[in-house]
N, C-alpha and C positions, 0 to 999 in steps of 0.2 A: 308391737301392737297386736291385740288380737284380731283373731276371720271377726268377730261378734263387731271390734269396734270399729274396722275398716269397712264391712259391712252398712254399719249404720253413717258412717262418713258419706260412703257412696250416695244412701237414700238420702242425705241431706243436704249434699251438695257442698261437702266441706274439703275436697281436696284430698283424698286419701292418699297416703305413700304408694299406693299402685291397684293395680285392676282386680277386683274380686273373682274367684275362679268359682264354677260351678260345673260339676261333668254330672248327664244325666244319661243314666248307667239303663238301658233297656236290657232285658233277659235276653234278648236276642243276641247282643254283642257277649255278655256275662258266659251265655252257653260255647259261642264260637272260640271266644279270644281270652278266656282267660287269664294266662300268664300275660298278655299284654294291658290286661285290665288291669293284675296289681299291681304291674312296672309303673306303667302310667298315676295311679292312684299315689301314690308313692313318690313321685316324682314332683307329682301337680296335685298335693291335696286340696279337700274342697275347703272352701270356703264359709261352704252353706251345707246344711244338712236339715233330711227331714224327718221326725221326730217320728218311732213308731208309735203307731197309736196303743198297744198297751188296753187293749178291750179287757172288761172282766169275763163275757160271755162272749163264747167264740161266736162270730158273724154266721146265720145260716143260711152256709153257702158249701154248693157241691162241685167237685172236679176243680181243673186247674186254672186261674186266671188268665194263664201264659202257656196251658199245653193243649197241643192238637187232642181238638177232641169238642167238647161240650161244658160250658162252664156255665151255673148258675148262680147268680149273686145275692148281693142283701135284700135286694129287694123283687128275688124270682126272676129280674129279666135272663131269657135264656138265649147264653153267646154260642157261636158256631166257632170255633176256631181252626183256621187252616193251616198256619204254618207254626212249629215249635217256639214258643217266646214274641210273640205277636198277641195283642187285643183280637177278639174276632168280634162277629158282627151279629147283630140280632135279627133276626129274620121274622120270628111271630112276637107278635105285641100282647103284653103282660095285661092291659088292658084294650082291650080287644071292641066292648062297648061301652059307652059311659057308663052302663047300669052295671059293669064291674068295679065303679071307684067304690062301691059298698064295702068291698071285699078288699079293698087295700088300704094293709096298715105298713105306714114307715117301721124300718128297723130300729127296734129301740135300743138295740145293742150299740147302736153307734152312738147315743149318747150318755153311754155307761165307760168312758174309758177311766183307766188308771190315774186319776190327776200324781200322785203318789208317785207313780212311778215315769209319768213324764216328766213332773219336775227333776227328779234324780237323775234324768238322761239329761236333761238340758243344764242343771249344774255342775253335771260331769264334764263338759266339752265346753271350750273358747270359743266354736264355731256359732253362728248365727243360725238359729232354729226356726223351721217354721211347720205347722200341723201338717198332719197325714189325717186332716179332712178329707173327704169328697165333695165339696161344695158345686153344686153343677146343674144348677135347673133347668136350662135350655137342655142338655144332652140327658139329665135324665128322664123328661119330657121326651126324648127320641127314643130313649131304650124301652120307655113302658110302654109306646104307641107304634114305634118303629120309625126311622129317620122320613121314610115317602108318609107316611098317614099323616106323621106331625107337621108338615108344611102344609097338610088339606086343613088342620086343624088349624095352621093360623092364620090359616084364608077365611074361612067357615065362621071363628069364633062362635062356635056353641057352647051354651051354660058350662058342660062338661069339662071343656078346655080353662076356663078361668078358675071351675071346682077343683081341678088336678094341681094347676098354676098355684094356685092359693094353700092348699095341699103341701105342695112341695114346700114354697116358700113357708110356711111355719116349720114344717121338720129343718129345714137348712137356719133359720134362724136360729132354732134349739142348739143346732152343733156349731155355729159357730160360737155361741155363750160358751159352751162347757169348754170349749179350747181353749177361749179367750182368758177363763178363772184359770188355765195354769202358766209355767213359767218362761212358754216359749216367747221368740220370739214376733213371732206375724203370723197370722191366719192365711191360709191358700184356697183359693177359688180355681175354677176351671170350669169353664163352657167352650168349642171351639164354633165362632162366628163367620169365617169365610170360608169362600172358597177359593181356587185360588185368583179370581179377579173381582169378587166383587163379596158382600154381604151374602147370606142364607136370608136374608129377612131383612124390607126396608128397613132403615132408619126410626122409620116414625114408629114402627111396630115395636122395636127394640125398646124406644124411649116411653113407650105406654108401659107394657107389659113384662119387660127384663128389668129396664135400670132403675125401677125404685125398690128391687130386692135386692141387686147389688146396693143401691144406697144405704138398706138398711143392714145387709153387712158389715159393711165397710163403719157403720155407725155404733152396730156393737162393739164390734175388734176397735176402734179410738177409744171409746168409754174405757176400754180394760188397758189403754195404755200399746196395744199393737199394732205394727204393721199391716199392711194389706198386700200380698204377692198374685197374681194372676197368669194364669195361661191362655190364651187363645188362638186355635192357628188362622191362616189363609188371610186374605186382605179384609184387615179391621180398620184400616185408616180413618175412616168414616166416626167411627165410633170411638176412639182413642180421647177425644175430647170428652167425651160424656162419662168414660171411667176415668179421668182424672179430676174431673166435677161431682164423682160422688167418692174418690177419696181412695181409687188404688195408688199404691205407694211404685211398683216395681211391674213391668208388662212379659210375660215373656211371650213374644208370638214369631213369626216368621219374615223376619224383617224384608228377607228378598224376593216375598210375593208383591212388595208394595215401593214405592218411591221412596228410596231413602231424602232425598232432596226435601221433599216436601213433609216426611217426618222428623227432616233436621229444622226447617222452617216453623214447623207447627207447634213441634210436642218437646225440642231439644231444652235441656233444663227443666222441664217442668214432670216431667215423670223419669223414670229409670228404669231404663232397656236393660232387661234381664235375659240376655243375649237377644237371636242366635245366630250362627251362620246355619247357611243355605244345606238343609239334611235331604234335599230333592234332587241338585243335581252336583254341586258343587263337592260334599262330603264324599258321596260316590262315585264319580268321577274326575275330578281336577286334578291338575298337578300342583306342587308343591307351592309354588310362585303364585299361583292362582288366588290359592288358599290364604296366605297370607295377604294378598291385597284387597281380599273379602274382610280380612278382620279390620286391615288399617282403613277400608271404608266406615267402618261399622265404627270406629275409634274416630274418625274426622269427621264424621257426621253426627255423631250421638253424644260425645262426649263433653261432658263441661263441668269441672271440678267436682266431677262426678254423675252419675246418672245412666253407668253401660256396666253390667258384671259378664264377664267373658264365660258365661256358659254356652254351649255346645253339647249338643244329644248324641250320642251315639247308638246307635239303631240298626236299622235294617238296610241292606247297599254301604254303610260306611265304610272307608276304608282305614286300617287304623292309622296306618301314618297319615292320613288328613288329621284325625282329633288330633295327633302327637305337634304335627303343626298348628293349629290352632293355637291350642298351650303355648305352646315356644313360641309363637306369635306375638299373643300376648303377653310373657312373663318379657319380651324385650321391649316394654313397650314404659318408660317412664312420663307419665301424665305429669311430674312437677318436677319435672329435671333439675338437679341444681346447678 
């Protein structure tokens, strides 16, 4: 069988011959571990892969995503970065006063990719594909404002704030069309909405202002026939109901900031935990025995002939024989034993 159709078994709840793998490979471990990056890779290929985007014009953007120093992106926010292989943080806001939304134009280059030459990647490989979009309104709402202004802003609601809102939402609309006319498989989203005990933002705010733009993603990627995959960390519980009501297929968030019980109760079978274990304290320091009973939670609570792909991040603090068990965790782990 192929990653592509075990894959789609998973999302569908049809019983797969065994647990979908996914490692998400941060520059950080890439720089340290190397050689235990390709053993590993090697050992526990993935399952899932994501599709480069294949731009015709290069993005204008300066310095390193990932290196200490100063990174400028698609859209001018300007990153501070402190440690080698690490995201850094944005300190001044790209707009600064509303009477700068004048001045800001989305990257067009992001909706220029290579349809040509993503399809060729993704008829090249069995695995299950999904875009190297950036779909991400809430957080990019924080990079052009800054993470402390953008919470005055959604206190405040001024004109401004819905003009940016509205803004964003048409350009992320555009790119998720152009992804969705090629031949991958699922569109990727990503905003991260907790912290780690609660929401960045009520509920009710979410449900005004956020979830009818995810709706209307999630509504172009069906029309094209795709998947919907999503990121978000900290405790979303709250909200899990409301991205499964406008149509994400697969969650990946941080399952052990929140009640497994109560997202075995709520959400088990009806959406598909795209991992993870615990990258806070558990990856970086547990022992072995640990590790493995983080996964076989995550496996008897989430699991129902389908609905849990055993990804795990590897990052910053990890240790690597935790990913290595993780793996081997789950490749012993038969869901329909005969």
């Amino acid at each position: 069988m192929t990653s592509r159709k075990l894959v789609e078994q998973t999302l569908n709840f049809e019983s797969p011959e065994r647990i979908p793998r996914h490692l998400w490979l941060l520059p950080w471990a890439e720089q340290r571990y190397p050689e235990f990056v390709k053993s590993l890779s090697k050992q526990y290929p993935d399952d899932i892969v994501q599709v480069p985007a294949f731009y015709r014009q290069p993005l204008p953007v300066s310095g390193g995503k990932y290196t200490k120093g100063t990174y400028i992106d698609e859209w001018g926010c300007r990153f501070d970065i402190y440690e080698e292989g690490v995201m850094g943080i944005v300190h001044e806001p790209r707009i600064r006063d509303w009477s700068d939304l004048e001045m800001l134009v989305p990257p067009a280059e992001m909706l220029n990719p290579d349809k040509e030459a993503i399809n060729r990647f993704c008829h090249a490989t069995d695995k299950f594909t999904y875009a190297n979009s950036i779909i991400r309104p809430f957080e990019r709402f924080q990079f052009l404002r800054t993470m402390e202004q953008s919470f005055f802003d959604v206190i405040y609601q001024e004109p401004g704030y819905f003009e940016l809102l509205k803004l964003l939402h048409e350009h992320f609309c555009k790119e998720v069309e152009v992804w969705a006319q090629t031949d991958i498989d699922a569109i990727f989203l990503m905003d991260d909405w907790g912290t780690q005990q609660a929401l960045m933002v009520a509920p009710e705010i979410f449900r005004r202002d956020f979830k009818p733009m995810y709706r209307d993603f999630c509504e172009i990627a069906k029309s094209y026939g795709k998947y919907v995959f999503m990121h978000s960390d900290g405790y979303i519980s709250e909200i899990i109901e409301d991205l499964i009501d406008v149509g994400v297929d697969a969650l990946n968030s941080q399952l052990f900031c929140m009640d497994m019980r109560e997202l075995s109760t709520r959400y088990r079978g009806r959406i598909t935990f795209w991992g993870e274990i615990d990258r806070q304290n558990l990856l970086p320091n547990a022992d072995a025995d640990t590790i493995r009973s983080a996964v076989q939670e995550v496996y008897d609570h989430l699991y129902d002939h389908g609905g849990v792909i055993a990804q795990c991040e590897f990052g910053p603090g990890a240790k690597p024989e935790n990913i290595q068990t993780v793996f081997e965790t789950w490749q012993k782990i038969h869901p329909n034993p005969l």
